[in-house]
Biopython code that builds the backbone (N, CA, C, O; Angstrom):
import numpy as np
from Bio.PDB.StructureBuilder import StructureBuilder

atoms = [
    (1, "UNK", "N", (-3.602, 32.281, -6.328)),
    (1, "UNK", "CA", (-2.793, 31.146, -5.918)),
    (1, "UNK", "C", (-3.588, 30.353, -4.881)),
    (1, "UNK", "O", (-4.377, 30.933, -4.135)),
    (2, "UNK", "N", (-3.386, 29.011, -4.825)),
    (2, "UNK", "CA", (-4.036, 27.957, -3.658)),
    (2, "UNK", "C", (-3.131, 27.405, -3.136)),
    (2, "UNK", "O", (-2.144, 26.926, -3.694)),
    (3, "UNK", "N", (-3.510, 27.427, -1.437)),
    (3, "UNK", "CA", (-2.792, 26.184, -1.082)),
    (3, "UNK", "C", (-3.625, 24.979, -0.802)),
    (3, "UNK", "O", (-4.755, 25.054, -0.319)),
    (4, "UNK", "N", (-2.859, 23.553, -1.214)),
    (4, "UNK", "CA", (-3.612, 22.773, -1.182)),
    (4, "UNK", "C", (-3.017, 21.675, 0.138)),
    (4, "UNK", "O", (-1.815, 21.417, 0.087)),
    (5, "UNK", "N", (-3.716, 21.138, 1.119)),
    (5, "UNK", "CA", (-3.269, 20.832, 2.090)),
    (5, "UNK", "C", (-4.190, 19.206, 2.415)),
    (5, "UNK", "O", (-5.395, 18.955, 2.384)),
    (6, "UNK", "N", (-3.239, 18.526, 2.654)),
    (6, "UNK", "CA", (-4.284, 17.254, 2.812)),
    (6, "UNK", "C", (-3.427, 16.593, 4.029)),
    (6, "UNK", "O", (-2.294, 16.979, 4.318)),
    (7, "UNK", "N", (-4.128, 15.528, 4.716)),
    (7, "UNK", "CA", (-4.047, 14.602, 5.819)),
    (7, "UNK", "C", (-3.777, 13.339, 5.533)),
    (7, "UNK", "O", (-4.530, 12.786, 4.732)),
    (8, "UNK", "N", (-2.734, 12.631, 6.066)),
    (8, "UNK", "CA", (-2.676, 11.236, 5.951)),
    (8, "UNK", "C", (-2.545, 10.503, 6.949)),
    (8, "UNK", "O", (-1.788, 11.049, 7.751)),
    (9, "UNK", "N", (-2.938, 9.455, 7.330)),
    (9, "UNK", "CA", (-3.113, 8.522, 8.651)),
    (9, "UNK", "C", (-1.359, 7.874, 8.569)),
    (9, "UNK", "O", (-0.900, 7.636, 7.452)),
    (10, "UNK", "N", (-0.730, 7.700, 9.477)),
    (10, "UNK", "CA", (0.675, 6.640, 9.926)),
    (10, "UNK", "C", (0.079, 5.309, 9.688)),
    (10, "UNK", "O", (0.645, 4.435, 9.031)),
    (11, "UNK", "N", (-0.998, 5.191, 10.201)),
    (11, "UNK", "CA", (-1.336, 3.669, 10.614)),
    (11, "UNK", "C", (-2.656, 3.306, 9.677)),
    (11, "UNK", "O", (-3.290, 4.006, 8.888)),
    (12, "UNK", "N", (-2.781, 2.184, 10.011)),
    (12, "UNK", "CA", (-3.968, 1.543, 9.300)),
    (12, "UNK", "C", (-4.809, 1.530, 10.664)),
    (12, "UNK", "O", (-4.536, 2.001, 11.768)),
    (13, "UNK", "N", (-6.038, 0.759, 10.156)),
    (13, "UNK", "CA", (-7.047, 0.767, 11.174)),
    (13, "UNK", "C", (-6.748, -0.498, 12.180)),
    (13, "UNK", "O", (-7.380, -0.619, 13.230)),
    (14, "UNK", "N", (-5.970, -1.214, 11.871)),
    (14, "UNK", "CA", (-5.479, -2.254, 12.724)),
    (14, "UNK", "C", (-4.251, -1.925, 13.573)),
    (14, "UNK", "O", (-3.775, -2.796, 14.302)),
    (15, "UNK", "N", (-3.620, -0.474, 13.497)),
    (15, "UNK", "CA", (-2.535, -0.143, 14.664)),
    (15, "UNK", "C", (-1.172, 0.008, 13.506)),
    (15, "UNK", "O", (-0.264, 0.837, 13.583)),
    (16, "UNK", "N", (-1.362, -1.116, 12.384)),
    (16, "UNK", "CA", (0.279, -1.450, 11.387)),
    (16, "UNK", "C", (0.455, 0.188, 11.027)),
    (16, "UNK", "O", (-0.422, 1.051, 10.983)),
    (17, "UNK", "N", (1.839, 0.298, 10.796)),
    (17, "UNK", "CA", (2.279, 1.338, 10.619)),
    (17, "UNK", "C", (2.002, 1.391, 8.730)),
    (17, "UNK", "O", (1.852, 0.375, 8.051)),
    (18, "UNK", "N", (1.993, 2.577, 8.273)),
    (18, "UNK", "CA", (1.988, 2.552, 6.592)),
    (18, "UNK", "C", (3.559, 2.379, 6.093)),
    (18, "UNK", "O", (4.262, 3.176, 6.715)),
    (19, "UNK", "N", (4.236, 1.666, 5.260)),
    (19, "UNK", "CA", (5.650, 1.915, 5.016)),
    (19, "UNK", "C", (5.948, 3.766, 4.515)),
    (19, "UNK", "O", (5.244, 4.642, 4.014)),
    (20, "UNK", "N", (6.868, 3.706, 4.821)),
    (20, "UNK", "CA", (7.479, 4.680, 4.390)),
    (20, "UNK", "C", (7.488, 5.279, 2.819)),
    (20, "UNK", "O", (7.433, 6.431, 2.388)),
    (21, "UNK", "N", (7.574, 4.100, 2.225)),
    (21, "UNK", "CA", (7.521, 4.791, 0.755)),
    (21, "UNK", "C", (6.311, 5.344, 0.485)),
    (21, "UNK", "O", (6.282, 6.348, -0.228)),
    (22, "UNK", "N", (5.122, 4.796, 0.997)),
    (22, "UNK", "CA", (3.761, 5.570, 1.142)),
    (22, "UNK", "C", (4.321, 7.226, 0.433)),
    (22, "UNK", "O", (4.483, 7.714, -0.685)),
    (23, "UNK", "N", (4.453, 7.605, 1.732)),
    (23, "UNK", "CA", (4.941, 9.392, 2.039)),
    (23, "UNK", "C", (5.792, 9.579, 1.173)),
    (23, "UNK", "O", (5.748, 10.739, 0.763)),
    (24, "UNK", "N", (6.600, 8.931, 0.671)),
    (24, "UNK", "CA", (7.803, 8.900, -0.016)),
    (24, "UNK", "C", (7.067, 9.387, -1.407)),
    (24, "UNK", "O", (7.285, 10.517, -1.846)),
    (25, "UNK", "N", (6.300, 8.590, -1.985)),
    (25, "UNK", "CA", (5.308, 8.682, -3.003)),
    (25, "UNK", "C", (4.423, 9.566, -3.421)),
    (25, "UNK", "O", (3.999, 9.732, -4.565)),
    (26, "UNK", "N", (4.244, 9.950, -2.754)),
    (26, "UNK", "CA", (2.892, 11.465, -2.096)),
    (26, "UNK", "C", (4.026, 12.338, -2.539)),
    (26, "UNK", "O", (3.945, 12.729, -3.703)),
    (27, "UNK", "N", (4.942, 12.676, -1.928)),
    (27, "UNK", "CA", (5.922, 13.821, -1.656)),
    (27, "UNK", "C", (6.460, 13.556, -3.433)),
    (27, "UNK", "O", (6.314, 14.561, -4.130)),
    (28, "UNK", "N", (6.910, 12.594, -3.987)),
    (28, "UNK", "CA", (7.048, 12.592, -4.901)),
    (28, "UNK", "C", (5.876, 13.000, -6.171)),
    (28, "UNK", "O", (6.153, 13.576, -7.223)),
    (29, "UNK", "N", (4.928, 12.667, -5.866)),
    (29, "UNK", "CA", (3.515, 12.869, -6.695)),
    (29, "UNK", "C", (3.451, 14.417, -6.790)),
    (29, "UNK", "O", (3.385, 14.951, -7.898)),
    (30, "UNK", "N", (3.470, 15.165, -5.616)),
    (30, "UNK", "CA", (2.993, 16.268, -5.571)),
    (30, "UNK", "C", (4.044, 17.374, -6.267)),
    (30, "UNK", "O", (3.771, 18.140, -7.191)),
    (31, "UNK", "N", (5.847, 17.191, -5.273)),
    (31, "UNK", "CA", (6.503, 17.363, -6.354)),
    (31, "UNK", "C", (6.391, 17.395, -7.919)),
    (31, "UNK", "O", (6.279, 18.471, -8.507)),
    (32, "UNK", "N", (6.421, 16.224, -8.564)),
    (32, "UNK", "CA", (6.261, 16.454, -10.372)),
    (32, "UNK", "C", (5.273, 17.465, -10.728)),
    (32, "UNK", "O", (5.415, 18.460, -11.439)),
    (33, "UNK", "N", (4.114, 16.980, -10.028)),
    (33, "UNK", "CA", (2.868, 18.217, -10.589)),
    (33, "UNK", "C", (2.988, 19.646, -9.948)),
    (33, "UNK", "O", (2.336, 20.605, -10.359)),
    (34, "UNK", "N", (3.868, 19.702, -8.919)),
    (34, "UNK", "CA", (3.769, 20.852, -8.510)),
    (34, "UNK", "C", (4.792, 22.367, -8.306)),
    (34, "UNK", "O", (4.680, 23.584, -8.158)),
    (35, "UNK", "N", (5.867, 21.224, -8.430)),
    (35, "UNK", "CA", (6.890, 22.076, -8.865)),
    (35, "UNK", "C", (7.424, 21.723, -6.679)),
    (35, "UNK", "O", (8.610, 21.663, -6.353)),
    (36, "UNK", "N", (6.527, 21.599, -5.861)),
    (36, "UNK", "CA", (7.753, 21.346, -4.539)),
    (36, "UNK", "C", (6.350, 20.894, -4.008)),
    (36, "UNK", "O", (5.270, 20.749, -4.580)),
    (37, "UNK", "N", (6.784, 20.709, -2.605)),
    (37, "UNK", "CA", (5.752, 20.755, -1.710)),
    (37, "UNK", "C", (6.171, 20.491, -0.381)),
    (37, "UNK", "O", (7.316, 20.046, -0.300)),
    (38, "UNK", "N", (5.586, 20.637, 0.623)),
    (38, "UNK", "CA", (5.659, 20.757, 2.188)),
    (38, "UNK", "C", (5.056, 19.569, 2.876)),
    (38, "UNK", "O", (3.864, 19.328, 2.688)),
    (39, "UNK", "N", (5.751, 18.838, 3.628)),
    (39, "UNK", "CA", (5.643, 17.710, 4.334)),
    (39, "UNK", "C", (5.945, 17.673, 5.788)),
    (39, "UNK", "O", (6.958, 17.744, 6.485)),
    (40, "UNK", "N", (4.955, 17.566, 5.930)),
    (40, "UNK", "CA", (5.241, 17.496, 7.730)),
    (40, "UNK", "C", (5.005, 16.152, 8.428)),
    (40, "UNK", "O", (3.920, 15.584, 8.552)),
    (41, "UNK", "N", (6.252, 15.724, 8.881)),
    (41, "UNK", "CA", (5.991, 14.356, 8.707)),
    (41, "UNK", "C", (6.675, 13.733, 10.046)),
    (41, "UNK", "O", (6.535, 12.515, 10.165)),
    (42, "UNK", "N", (7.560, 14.564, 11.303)),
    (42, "UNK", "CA", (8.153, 14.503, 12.297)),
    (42, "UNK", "C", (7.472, 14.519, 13.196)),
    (42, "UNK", "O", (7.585, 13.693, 14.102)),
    (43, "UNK", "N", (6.391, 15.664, 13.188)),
    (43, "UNK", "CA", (5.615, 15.924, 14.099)),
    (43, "UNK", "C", (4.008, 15.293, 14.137)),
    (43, "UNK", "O", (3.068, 16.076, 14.275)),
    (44, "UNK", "N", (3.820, 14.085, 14.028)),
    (44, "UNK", "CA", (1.988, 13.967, 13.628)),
    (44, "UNK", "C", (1.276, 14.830, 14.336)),
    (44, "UNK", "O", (1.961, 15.521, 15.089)),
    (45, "UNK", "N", (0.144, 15.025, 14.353)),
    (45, "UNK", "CA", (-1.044, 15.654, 14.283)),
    (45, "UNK", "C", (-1.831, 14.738, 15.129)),
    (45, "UNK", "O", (-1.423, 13.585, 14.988)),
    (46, "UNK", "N", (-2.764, 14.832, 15.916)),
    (46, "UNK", "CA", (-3.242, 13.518, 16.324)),
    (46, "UNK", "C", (-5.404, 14.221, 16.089)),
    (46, "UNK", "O", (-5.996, 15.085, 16.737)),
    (47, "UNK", "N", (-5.851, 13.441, 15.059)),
    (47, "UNK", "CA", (-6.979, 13.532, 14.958)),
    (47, "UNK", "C", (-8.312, 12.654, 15.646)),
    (47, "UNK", "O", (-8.351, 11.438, 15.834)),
    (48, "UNK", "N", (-9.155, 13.454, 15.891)),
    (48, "UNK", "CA", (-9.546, 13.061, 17.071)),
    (48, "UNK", "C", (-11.481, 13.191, 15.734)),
    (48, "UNK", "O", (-11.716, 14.047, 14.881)),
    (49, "UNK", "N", (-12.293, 12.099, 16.116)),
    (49, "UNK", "CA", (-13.677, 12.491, 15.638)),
    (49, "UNK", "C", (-14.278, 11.201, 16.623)),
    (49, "UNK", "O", (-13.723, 10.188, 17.047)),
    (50, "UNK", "N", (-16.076, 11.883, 16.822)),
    (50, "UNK", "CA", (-17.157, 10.537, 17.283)),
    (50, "UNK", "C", (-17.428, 9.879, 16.472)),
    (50, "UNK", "O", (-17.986, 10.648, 15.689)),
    (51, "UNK", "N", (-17.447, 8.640, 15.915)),
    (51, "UNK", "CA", (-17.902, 7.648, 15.825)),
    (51, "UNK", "C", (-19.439, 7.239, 16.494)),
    (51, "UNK", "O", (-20.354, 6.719, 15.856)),
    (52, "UNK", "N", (-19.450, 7.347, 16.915)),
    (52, "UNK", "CA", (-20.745, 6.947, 18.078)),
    (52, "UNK", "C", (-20.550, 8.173, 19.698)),
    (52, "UNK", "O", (-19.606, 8.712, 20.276)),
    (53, "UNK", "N", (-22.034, 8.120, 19.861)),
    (53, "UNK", "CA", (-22.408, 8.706, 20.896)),
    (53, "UNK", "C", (-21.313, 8.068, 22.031)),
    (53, "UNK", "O", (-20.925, 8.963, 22.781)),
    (54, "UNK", "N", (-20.772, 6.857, 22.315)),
    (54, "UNK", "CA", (-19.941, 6.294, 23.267)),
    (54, "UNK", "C", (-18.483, 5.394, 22.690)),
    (54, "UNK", "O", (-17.988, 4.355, 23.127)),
    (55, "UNK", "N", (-17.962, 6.505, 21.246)),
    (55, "UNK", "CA", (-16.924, 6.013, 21.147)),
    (55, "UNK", "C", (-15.989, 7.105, 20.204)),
    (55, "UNK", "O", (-16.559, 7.634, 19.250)),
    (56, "UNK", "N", (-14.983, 7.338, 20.393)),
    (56, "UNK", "CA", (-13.668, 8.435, 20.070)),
    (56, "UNK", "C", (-13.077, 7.607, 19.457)),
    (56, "UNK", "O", (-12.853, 6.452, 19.819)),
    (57, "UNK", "N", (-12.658, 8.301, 18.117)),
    (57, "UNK", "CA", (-11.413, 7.508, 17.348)),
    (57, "UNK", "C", (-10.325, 8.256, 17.283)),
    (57, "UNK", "O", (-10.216, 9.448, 17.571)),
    (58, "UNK", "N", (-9.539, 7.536, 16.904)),
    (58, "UNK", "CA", (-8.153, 8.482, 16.735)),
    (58, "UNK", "C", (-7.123, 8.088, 15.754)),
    (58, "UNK", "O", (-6.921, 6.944, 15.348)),
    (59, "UNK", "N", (-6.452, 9.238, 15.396)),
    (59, "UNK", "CA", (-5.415, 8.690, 14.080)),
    (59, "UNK", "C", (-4.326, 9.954, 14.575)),
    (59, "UNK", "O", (-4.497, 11.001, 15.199)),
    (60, "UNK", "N", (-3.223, 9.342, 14.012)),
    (60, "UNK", "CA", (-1.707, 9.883, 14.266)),
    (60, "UNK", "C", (-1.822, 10.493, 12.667)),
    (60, "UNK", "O", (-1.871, 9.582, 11.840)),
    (61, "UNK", "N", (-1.874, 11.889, 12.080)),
    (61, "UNK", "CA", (-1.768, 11.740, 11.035)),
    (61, "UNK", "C", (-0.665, 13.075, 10.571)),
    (61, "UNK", "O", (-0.634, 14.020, 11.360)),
    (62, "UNK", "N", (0.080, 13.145, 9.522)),
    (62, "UNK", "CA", (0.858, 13.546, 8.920)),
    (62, "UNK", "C", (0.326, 14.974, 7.476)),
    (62, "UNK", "O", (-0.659, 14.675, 6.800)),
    (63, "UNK", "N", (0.833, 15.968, 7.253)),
    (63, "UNK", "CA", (0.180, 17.018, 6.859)),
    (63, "UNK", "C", (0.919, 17.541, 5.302)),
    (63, "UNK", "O", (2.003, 18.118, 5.387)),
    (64, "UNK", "N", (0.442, 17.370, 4.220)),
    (64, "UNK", "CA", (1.250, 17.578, 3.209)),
    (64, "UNK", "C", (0.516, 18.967, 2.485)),
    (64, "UNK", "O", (-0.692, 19.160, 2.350)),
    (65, "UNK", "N", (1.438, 19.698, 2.145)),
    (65, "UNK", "CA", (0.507, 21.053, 1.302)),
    (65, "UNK", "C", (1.889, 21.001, -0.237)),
    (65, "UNK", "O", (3.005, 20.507, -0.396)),
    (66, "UNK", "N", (0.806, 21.930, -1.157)),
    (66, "UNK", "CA", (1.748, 22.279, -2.212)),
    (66, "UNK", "C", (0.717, 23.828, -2.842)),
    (66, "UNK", "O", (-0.373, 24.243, -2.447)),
    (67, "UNK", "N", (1.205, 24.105, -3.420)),
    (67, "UNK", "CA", (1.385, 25.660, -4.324)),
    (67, "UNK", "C", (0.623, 25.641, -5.341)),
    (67, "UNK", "O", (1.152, 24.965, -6.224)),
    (68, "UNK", "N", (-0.044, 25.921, -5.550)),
    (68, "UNK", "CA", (-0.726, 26.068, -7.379)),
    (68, "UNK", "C", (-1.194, 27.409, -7.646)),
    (68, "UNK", "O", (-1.450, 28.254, -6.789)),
    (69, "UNK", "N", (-1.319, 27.585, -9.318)),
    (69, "UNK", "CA", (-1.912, 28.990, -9.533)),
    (69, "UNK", "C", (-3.076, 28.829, -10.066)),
    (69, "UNK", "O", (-3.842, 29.689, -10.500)),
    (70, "UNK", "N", (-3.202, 27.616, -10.020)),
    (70, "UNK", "CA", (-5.039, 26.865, -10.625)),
    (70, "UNK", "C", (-5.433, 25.991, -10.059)),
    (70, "UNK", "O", (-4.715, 25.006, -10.226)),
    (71, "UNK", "N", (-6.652, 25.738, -9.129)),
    (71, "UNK", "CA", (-7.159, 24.674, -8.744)),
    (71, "UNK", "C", (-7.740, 23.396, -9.816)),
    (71, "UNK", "O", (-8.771, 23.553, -10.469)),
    (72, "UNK", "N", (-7.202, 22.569, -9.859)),
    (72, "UNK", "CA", (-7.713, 21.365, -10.299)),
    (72, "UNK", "C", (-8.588, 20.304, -10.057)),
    (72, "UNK", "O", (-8.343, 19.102, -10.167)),
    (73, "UNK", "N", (-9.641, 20.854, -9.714)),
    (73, "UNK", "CA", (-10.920, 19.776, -8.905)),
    (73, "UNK", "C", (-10.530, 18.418, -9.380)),
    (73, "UNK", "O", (-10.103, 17.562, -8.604)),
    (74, "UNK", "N", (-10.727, 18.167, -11.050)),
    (74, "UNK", "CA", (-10.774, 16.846, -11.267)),
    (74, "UNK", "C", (-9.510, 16.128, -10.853)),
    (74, "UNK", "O", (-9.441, 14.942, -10.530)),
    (75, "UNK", "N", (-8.661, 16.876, -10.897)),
    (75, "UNK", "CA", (-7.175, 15.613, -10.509)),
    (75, "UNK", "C", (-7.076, 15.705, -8.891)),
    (75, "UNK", "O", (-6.640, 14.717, -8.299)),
    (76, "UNK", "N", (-7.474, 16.886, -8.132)),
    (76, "UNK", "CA", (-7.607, 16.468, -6.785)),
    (76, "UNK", "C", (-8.441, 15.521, -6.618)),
    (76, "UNK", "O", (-8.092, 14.594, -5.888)),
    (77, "UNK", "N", (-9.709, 15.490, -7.216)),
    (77, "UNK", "CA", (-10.721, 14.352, -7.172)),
    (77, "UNK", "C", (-10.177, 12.778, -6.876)),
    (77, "UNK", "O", (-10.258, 11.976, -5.945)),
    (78, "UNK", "N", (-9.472, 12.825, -8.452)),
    (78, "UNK", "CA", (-8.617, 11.770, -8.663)),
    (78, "UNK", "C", (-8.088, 11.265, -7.719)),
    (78, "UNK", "O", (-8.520, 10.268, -7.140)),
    (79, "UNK", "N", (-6.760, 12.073, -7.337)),
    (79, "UNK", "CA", (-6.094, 11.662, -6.757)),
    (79, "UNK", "C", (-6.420, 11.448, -5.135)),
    (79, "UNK", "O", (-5.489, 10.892, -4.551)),
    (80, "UNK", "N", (-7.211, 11.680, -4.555)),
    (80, "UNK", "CA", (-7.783, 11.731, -3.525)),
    (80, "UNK", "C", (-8.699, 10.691, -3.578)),
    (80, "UNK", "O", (-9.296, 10.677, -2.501)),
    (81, "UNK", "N", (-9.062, 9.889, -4.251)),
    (81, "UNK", "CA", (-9.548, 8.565, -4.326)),
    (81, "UNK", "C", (-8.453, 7.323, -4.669)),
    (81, "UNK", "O", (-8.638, 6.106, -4.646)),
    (82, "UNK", "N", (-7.288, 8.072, -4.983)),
    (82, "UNK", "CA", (-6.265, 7.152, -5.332)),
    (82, "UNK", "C", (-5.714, 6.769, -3.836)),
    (82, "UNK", "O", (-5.778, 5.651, -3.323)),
    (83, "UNK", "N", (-5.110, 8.059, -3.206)),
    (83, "UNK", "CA", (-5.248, 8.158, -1.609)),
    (83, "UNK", "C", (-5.660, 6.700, -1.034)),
    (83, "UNK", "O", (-4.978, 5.684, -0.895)),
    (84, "UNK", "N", (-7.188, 6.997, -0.714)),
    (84, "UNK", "CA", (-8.044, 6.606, 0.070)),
    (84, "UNK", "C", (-7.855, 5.023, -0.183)),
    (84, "UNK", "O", (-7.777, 4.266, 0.785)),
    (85, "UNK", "N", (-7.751, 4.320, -2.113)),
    (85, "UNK", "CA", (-7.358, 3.043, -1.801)),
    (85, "UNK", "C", (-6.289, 2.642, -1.438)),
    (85, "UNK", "O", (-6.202, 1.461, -1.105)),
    (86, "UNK", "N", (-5.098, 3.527, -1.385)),
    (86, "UNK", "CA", (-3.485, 3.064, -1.106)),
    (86, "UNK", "C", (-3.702, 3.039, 0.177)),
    (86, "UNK", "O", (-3.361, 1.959, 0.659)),
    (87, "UNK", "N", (-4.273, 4.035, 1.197)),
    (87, "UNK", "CA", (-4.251, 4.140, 2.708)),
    (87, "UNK", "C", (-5.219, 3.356, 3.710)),
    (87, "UNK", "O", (-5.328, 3.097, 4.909)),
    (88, "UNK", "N", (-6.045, 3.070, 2.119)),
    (88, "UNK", "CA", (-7.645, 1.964, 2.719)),
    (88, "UNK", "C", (-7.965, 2.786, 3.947)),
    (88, "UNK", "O", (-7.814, 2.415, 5.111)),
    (89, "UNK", "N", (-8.558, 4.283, 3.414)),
    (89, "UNK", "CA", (-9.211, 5.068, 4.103)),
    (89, "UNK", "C", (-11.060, 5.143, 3.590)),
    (89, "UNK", "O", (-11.389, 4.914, 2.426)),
    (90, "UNK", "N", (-11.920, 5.440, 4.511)),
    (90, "UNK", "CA", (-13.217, 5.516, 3.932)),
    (90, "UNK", "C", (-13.239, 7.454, 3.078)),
    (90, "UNK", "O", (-13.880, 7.913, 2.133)),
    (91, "UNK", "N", (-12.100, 8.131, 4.123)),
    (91, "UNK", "CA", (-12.242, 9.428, 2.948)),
    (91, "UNK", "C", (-10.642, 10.114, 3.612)),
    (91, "UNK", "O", (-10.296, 10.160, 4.793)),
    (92, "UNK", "N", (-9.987, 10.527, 2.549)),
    (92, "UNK", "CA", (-8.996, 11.380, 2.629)),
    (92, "UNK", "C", (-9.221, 12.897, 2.938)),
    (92, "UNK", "O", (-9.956, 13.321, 2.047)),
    (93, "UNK", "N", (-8.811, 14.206, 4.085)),
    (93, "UNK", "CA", (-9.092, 14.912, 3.895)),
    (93, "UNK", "C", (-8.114, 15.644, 2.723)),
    (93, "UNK", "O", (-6.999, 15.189, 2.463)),
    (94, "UNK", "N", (-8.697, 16.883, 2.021)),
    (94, "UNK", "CA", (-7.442, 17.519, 1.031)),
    (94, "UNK", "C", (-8.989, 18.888, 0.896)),
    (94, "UNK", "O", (-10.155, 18.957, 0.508)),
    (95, "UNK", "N", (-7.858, 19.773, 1.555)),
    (95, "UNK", "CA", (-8.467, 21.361, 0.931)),
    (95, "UNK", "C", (-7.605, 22.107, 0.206)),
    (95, "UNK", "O", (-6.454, 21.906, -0.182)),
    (96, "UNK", "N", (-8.444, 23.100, 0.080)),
    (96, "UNK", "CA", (-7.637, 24.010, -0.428)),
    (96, "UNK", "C", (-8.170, 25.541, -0.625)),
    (96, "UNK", "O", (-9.140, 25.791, -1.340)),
    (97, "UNK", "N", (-7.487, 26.473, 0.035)),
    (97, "UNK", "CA", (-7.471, 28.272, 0.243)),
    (97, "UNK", "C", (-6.925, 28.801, -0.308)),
    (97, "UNK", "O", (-5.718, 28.562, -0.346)),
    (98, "UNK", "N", (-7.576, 30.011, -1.194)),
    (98, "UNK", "CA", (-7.088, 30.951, -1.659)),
    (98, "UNK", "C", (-6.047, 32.203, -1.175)),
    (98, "UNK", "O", (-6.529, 33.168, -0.582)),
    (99, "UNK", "N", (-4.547, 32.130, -1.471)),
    (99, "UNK", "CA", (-3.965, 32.882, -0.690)),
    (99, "UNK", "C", (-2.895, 34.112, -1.399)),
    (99, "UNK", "O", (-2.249, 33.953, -2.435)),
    (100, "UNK", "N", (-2.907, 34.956, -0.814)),
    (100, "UNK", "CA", (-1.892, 35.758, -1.586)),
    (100, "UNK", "C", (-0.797, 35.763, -1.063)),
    (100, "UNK", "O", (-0.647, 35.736, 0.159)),
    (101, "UNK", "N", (0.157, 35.800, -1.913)),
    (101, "UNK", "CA", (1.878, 35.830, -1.703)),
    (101, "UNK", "C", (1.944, 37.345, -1.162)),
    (101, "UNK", "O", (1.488, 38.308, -1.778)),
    (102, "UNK", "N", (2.790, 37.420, 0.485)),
    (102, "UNK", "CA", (3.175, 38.618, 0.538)),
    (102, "UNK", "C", (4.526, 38.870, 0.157)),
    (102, "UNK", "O", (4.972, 40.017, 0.184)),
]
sb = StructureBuilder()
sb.init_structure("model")
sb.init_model(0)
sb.init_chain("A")
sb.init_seg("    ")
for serial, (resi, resn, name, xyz) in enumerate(atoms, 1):
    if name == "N":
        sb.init_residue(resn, " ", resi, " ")
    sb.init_atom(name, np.array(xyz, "f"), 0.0, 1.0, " ", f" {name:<3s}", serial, name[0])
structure = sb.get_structure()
C-alpha cells in the first residue's frame, strides 16, 4: 500500500488567495480515483526555502494524502503537471511511502 501526499500553496505568488473550488477539486479528483482522501486544509503548513543567498520565500500551504494499493507514476506525473498549471506553480510537491496497515 502507498501513501500519497502532496502540497498546495493558498496563495499565488502575488499574495491573491486561490478560490476555494481549487481544493474543492483536488479533494474531488483524488476522491473518484481513490476511493477517499485526507485534506488538511484548517491548519496551513507554512513552507519556508532560499531562493538566493539573501532571500527566504514563503508559502502558506495546505496538505492532501490518499490510499492506493499501486503506485501510478504516469498519472501522478500527469496530474502533478496539471497541478502546477492550475496553481501556476514552477513545481508541485507529491510523494509517496510505502506503508503497512496495522
Amino acid at each position: 500500500m502507498h501513501l500519497i501526499q502532496l502540497l498546495l500553496p493558498l496563495h499565488d505568488n502575488d499574495g491573491r488567495p486561490f478560490s476555494v473550488s481549487y481544493f474543492t477539486q483536488v479533494r474531488r479528483d483524488l476522491t473518484d480515483r481513490f476511493g477517499g482522501v485526507t485534506a488538511f486544509l484548517r491548519a496551513p503548513a507554512v513552507g519556508l526555502w532560499k531562493e538566493s543567498a539573501d532571500y527566504i520565500d514563503r508559502d502558506h500551504v495546505v496538505m492532501f494524502e490518499a490510499l492506493a494499493e499501486q503506485l501510478d507514476r504516469d498519472w501522478w506525473t500527469l496530474y502533478r503537471k496539471q497541478l502546477q498549471n492550475k496553481f501556476r506553480q514552477d513545481e508541485v510537491l507529491i510523494w509517496a511511502s510505502t506503508i503497512t496497515k496495522l
